[in-house]
C-alpha positions in Angstrom: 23.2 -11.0 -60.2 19.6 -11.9 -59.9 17.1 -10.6 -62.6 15.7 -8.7 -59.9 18.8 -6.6 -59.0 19.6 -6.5 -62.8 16.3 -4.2 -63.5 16.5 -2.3 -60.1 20.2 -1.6 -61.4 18.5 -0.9 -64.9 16.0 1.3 -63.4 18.3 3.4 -61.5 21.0 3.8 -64.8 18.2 5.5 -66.8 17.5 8.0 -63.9 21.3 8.2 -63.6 21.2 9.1 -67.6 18.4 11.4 -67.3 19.5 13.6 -64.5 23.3 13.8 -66.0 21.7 14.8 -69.4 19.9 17.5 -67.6 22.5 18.7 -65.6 24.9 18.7 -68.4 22.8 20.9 -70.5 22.8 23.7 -68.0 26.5 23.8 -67.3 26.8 24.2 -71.1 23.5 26.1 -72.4 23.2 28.5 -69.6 26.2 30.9 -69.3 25.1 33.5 -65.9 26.5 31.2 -62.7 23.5 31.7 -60.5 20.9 30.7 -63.2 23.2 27.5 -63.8 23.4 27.0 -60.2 19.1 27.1 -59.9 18.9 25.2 -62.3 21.4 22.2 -61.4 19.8 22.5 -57.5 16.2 22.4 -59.3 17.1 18.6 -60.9 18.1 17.5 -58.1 15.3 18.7 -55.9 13.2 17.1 -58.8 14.5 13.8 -58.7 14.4 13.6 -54.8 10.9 14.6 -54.6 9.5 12.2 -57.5 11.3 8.7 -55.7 11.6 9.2 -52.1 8.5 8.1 -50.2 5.7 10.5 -49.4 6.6 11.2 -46.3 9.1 13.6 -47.3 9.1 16.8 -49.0 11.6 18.4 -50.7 12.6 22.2 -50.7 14.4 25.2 -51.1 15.1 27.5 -48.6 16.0 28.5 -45.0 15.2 26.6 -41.5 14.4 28.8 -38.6 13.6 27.8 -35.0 11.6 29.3 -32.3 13.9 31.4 -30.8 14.0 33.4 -34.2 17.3 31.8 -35.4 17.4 30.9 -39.4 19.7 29.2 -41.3 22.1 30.2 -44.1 19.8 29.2 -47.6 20.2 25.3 -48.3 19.4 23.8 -51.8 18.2 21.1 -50.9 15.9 19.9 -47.8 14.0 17.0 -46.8 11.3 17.7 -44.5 8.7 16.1 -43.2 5.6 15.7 -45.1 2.7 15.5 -42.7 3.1 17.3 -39.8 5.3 20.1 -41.2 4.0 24.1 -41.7 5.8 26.0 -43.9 6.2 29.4 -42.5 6.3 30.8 -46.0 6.6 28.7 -49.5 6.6 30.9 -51.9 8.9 30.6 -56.2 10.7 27.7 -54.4 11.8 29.9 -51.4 10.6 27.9 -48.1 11.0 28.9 -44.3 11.1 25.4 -42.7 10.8 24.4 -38.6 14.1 22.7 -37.4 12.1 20.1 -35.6 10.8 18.8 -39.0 14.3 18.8 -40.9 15.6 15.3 -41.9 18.5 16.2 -43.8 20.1 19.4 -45.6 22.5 19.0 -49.5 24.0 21.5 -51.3 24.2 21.1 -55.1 26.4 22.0 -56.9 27.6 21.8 -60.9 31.1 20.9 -59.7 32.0 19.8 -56.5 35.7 21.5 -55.0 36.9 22.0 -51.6 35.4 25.3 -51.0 32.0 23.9 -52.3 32.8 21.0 -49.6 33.8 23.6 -46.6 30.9 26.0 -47.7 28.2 22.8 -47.4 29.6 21.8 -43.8 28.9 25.6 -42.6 25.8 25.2 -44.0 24.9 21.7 -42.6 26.0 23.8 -38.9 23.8 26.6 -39.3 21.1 24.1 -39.4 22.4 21.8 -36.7 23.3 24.7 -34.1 19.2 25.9 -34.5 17.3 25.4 -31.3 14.8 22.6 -31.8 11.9 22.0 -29.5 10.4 18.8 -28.7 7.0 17.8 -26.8 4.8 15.2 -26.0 2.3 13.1 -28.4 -0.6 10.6 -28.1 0.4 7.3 -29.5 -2.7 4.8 -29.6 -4.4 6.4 -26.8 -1.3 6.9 -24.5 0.7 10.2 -23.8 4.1 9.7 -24.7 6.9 11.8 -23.2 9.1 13.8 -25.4 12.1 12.5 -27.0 15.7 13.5 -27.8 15.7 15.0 -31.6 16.7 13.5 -34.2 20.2 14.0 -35.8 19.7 15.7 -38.9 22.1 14.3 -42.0 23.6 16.6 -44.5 25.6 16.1 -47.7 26.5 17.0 -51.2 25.1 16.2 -54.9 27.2 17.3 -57.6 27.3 16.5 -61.7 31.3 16.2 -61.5 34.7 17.3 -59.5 37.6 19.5 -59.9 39.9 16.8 -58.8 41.6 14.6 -61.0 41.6 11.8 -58.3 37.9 12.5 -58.3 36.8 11.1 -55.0 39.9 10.4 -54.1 42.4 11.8 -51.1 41.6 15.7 -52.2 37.8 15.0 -51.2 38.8 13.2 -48.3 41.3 15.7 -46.5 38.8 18.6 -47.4 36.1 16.4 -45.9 38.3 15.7 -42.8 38.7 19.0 -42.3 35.3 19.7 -41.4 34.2 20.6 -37.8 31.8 18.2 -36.1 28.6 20.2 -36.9 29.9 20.7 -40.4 30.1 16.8 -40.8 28.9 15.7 -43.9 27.2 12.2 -44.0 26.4 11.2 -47.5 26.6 12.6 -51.2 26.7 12.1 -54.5 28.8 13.2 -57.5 27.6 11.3 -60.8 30.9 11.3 -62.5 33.1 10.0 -59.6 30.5 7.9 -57.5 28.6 8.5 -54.2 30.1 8.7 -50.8 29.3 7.5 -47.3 30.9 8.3 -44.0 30.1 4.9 -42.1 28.4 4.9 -38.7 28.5 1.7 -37.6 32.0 -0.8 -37.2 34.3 1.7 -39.0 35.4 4.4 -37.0 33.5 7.1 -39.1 35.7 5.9 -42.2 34.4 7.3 -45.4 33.2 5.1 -48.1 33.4 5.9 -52.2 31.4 3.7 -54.5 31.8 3.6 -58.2 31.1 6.6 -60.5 28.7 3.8 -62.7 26.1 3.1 -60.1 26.6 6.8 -57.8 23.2 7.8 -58.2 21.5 4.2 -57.2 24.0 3.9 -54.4 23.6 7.3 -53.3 19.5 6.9 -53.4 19.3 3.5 -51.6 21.9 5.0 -48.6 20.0 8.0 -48.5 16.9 6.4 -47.7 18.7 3.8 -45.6 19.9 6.8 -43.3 16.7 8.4 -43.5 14.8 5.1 -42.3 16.9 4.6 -39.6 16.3 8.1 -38.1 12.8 7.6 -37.5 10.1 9.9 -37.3 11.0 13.5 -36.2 9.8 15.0 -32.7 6.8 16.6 -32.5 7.1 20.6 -32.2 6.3 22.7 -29.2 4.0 25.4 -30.2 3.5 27.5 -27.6 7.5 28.0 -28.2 6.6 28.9 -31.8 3.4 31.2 -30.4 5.7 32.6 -27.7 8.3 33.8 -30.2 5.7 34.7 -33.1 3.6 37.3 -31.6 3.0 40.2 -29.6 4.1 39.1 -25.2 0.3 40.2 -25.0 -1.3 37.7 -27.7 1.7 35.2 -26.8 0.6 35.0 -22.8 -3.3 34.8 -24.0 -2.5 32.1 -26.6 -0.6 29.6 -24.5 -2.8 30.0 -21.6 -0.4 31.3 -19.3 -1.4 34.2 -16.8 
């Protein structure tokens, strides 16, 4: 291993050490459930927001779309940065758009299969939102609107009920999700992170080693997050046309 990889690895250990330190004193200083749970999806939302590149944001909250759906409340989203209004952000409790959603996690103290089912509803009720999409100006030329992005979901946990950890357990209760529920990516830091491949393996899900989860969890994350591009711009008038008043709506978007 090269001196370089040997200090990323370093790097990423220490994080690793930091955030299970943290998330370890919660399960066993704090005794109500939910405070534990806020705590534990705080951490993680922490350690998100302070490595991945600006262009993201991180949040707590629910994702609505213009049609006045919302979203069951997700612990963890990554949204975009620049071009994203939040509808209300307010003690951590944010109404997102689902055009600017990148990816959903739930977090959890201990993952188990009903943590696992109750994440792949979760990821649905964001993917089954309507999502508009509309045209931009790219270096002087109007481009047409494009198909949205898929949006990734997963789940970050401290440990497992499962003595197999990441083994055949996770994977049936994974298996048994429904399409929309599908979960992508995650991480537990005592059994190691997970993948579910999407190229050249059939949608086979990958495990890697409880000693570097958090590193290989971060560097797929962003890996999944690069390859979905940019999200597609928003439609406003949709947004104006489900916001206010038919009156104000029909005045707003110009429309007799």
């Amino acid at each position: 291993m090269s001196n370089e990889h040997q200090v990323l690895q370093r790097l990423f250990l220490e994080h690793q050490r930091v955030l299970r330190a943290a998330l370890e004193l919660s399960r066993g200083a704090i005794d109500h459930p939910t405070s534990k749970g806020d705590v534990s999806e705080g951490q993680w939302r922490k350690m998100l927001s302070k490595h991945l590149p600006q262009r993201y944001r991180v949040c707590k909250g629910h994702v609505v779309d213009s049609r006045g759906g919302i979203s069951k409340q997700i612990d963890v989203i990554i949204h975009d940065a620049h071009y994203c209004p939040l509808f209300l952000d307010e003690d951590c409790a944010c109404f997102v758009p689902a055009e600017s959603v990148y990816a959903v996690f739930e977090a959890k103290q201990e993952l188990t299969a009903r943590y696992v089912a109750d994440a792949g509803q979760k990821a649905a009720s964001v993917r089954r939102l309507f999502r508009t999409t509309a045209s931009i100006v790219d270096r002087g030329q109007l481009r047409p609107p494009r198909t949205p992005t898929p949006i990734l979901a997963g789940v970050l946990a401290l440990a497992t009920n499962w003595n197999d950890g990441l083994g055949e357990s996770f994977k049936e209760a994974v298996a048994a999700l429904e399409v929309e529920e599908r979960l992508d990516l995650g991480c537990v830091l005592d059994a190691g992170a997970f993948e579910v491949a999407t190229e050249g393996a059939n949608g086979e899900l990958v495990v890697g080693p409880a000693e570097s989860s958090l590193v290989t969890f971060f560097l797929r994350l962003v890996d999944r997050l690069q390859s979905v591009g940019t999200v597609t711009a928003i439609e406003w008038p949709a947004y104006i046309a489900g916001a206010l008043p038919r009156a104000l709506a029909t005045t707003s978007s110009g429309k007799d």
